[in-house]
Phi, psi and omega in degrees: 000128167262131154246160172246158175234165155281306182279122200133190163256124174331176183175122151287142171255104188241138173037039163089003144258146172304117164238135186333123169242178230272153182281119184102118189310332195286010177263347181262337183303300164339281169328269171344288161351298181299284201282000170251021195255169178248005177257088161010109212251093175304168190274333190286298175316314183299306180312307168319314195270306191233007153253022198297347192237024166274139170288325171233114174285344201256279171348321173291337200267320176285315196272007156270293188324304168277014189250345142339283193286001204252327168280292192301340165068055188224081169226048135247058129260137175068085188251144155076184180202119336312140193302154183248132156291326167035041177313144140298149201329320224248006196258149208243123175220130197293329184293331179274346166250012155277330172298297172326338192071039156253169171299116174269165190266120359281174189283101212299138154243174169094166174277190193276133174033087190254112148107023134319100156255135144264163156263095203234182153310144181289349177294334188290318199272324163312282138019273229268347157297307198293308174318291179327324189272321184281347168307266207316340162298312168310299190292335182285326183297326164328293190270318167337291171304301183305333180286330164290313193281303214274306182319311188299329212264011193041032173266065186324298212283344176311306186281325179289286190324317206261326169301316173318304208302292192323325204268327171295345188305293173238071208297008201213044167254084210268040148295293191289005184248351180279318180295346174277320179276336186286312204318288171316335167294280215324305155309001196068009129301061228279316172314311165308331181296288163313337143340272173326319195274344179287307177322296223286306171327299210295339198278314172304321205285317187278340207242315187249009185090318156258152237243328188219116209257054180306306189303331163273027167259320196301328196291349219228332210269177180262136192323171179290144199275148179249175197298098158321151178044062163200169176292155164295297163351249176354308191275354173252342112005299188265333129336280188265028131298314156315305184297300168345264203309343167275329175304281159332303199291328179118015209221086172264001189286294194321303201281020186246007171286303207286321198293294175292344181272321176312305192306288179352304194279321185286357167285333189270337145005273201080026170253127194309277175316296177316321202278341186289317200303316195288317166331292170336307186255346131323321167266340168310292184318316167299352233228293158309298219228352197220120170315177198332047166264036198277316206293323169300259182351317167272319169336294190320291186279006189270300154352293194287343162298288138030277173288292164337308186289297202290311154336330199094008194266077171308345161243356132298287213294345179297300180296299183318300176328293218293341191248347152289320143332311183265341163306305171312348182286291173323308182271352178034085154244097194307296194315319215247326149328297201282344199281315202268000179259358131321290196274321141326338183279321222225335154307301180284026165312159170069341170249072195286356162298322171294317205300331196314308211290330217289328145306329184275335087029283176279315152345270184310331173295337175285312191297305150353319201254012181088351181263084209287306170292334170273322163304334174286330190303310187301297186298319202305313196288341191282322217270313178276352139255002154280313170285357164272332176284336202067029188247109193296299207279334175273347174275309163332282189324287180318351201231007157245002183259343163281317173318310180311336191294306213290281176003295205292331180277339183105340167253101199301306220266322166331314187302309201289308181332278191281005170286273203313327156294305191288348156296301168316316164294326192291327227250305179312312206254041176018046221237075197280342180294327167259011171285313212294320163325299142333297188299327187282315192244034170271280178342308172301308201304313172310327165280314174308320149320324181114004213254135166329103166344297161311280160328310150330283180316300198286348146280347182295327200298333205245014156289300191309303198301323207280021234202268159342302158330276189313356169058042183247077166024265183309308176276070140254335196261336199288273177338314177287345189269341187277347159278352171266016174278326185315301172296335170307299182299339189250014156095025197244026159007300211273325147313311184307343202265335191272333144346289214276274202305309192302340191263353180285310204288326182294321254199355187280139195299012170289319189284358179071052193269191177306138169278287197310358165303289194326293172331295159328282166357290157287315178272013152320301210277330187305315210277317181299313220272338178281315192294350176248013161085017174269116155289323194279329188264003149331292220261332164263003146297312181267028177246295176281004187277315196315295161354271222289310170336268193346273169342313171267345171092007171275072163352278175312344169259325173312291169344297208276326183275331183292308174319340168306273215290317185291334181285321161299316161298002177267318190259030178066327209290143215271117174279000000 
């Protein structure tokens, strides 16, 4: 059997040993090139993007091609024009199982072709930027899930593998050090656990400055003591009746106490269903209510998925799913966003309060991936099972989160609608926390009509304070960037830029916010800082926005920063 690996510094396996791979960086750019488009790869295009500076570019382009198959011991592969791949049956490439959405063996580090230098075309290079960030995304996402599934699945020493892998991905990521330390409680490696979080802290503390790691002390400390002389039952009932109603109230440290003495208490139970129930609103709250607790909140609701299917509770397992679903939406982890809102979709059948969320869920998720019309298709349906469910506050939320699609497509007056419900629902159901999102993009829609700037701007303004009050990231990064569109129409760019930088910085993936905020953001700002004649902090503003597009799999922002960049390769400015 051959593998080829990719990831990594390229390489062959043949039958569990390393074997002579093919000479010369341009034969893995080439492979790659191929087996990774989802499009017919022509002979001419290839010659175009990486022999153009060969004395016979065609000649060059064949004598790569036969010297593949002459390492792969395949030859009738990568044939014809357009090239054909023509792998054997049984040969294993980690970038194609990864495309499956499974894990490859071992869990691969390093980057897509890591120390491939080419002399190639910017289209190439551009290519092999964009691959690079969406591997590394696929893959943490990937590896991310399985390690949750194994954890729920009580497959310790597996989920402790896979969480390594994750925390070597990225060591100064205290998410992944959070699903590495639960592996280790779960297992019972309680010293290791401390070990690790001391090692981690001393490493955070020296390399980044920082000092104070909570979600990872919380991920590591032991629950909270629950209430002598009752039942565990009884007593984990009550609890997390308790955590709730503090939580709602707004006393979210206490109920996230109360949250945890639930869970605790209800394991010593031994009841399957209490303890899913309890996981359950323990991980919604982290999720929900506690700034960068999200990576415990999914341990918590991936347990709870877990369990719920086994009890049999097809609408606890439902919910859970659906919120693991929008974390992943949120964090725009494409892959493992589509496994679970698949499966949530299909738990809540018969529950149309769930399907609402699940729908409105894939809705956002679609549009994010670029599929704009289907995701407008996703909310109506989503909008018309928030009025069959009666669930007033979820047609809200939704119905400020289809205005952004509709903005973004281009059906202006869809946008106004439904900004203008969903504010008017916000305004009945005093709900104040969820306005500055309609309004930010009511706003988008209004600049685009063609509506006075100044006018514009001076409602904006007092969404940006109220966004700022409530301490939310996404609408704070949202809002600011549509006051720096006010300046922009109004012919004033160097304000708008200052803008910009306040919504990167409110929004940025440290706060754990919406990924496609941030994204949106940076290539705004790429586009403005080129239309003013900056070239050079053009193109490394739209170089990372091009990162993070990639990274997250947004297609429609990948577009829009490559075009930055190729309209600058056009006008000479220097990469």
């Amino acid at each position: 059997m051959l593998e080829i690996r990719l990831i990594g510094p390229p390489r062959l396996i043949r039958d569990g040993a390393a074997v002579t791979g093919p000479r010369g960086a341009k034969c893995w750019a080439v492979f790659a090139r191929v087996i990774m488009s989802p499009d017919p790869v022509s002979r001419q295009q290839l010659v175009s993007e990486l022999f153009t500076e060969a004395d016979d570019p065609m000649g060059a382009l064949r004598w790569t091609l036969a010297e593949m198959r002459r390492r792969l011991g395949m030859p009738g592969a990568f044939t014809g024009n357009p090239i054909v791949p023509g792998l054997d049956p049984d040969t294993a490439v980690d970038v194609l199982t990864l495309a499956r959405g499974e894990v490859p063996e071992p869990v691969p580090g390093g980057e897509l072709l890591e120390n491939v230098e080419v002399h190639a075309s910017a289209g190439f290079e551009t290519w092999l930027l964009v691959e690079r960030n969406r591997v590394a995304g696929a893959l943490q996402d990937i590896v991310r899930a399985a390690a949750l599934r194994a954890l729920s699945n009580r497959e310790h020493v597996r989920a402790i593998d896979l969480a390594s892998a994750l925390v070597a991905g990225d060591p100064f990521d205290e998410g992944r050090h959070v699903v590495l330390l639960k592996a280790l409680v779960a297992a019972g490696h309680h010293d290791a656990a401390s070990r690790h979080l001391r090692a981690t802290e001393e490493s955070f503390a020296a390399e980044l400055g920082v000092t104070s790691l909570p979600a990872l002390r919380a991920a590591s400390r032991p629950a909270p003591q629950a209430i002598g002389g009752i039942s565990p039952s009884a007593s984990a009932r009550m609890q997390v009746s308790l955590g709730r109603g503090a939580v709602a109230a707004g006393a979210v440290d206490a109920g996230i106490d109360n949250l945890r003495v639930a869970v605790d208490t209800a394991g010593e139970a031994g009841d399957e269903l209490l303890l899913a129930e309890c996981e359950f609103e323990l991980g919604a709250a982290l999720v929900h209510s506690v700034c960068g607790f999200d990576d415990e909140g999914a341990v918590m609701l991936e347990n709870a998925r877990a369990r719920a299917l086994a009890a049999g509770d097809r609408e606890l397992a439902a919910k859970a799913l659906s919120e693991l679903a929008y974390l992943d939406v949120l964090f725009a982890r494409r892959a493992s966003a589509a496994v679970h809102l698949a499966e949530a979709w299909e738990a809540a059948e018969g529950f149309p309060g769930v399907q609402a969320s699940v729908a409105a869920y894939d809705a956002i998720h679609l549009a994010d991936w670029g599929r704009l019309e289907e995701s407008l298709d996703r909310f109506r349906e989503a909008l018309e099972l928030c009025a069959t469910s009666h669930s007033v506050r979820r047609r809200i939320w939704t119905a400020g989160h289809a205005a952004r699609v509709a903005y973004i497509a281009g059906a202006l007056e869809d946008a106004e609608r439904w900004s203008r419900e969903a504010e008017a629902g916000a305004e009945e159901e005093r709900w104040t926390a969820v306005r500055p999102w309609p309004e930010t993009w009511r706003a988008h829609a209004r600049l685009s009509r063609g509506d006075d700037p100044v006018e514009v701007r001076a409602d904006l303004e007092a969404t940006y304070a109220l966004a700022r009050q409530l301490g939310d990231p996404c609408w704070q990064g949202a809002s600011a960037k549509a006051l720096g569109l006010t300046y922009v129409a109004d012919g004033r760019p160097e304000l708008a830029l200052q803008w910009f930088a306040d919504a990167h910085d409110a929004c940025a993936p440290k706060t754990g916010a919406y990924r496609w905020v941030d994204a949106e953001v940076r290539v705004t700002q790429a586009e403005v800082l080129r239309d003013l004649g900056d070239g050079p902090t053009a193109r490394d503003v739209a170089t990372r926005a091009l990162e993070d597009a990639a990274r997250g799999d947004m297609p429609l922002l990948v577009a829009r920063a490559t075009a930055v960049l190729e309209s600058l390769d056009k006008v000479g400015i220097p990469g």
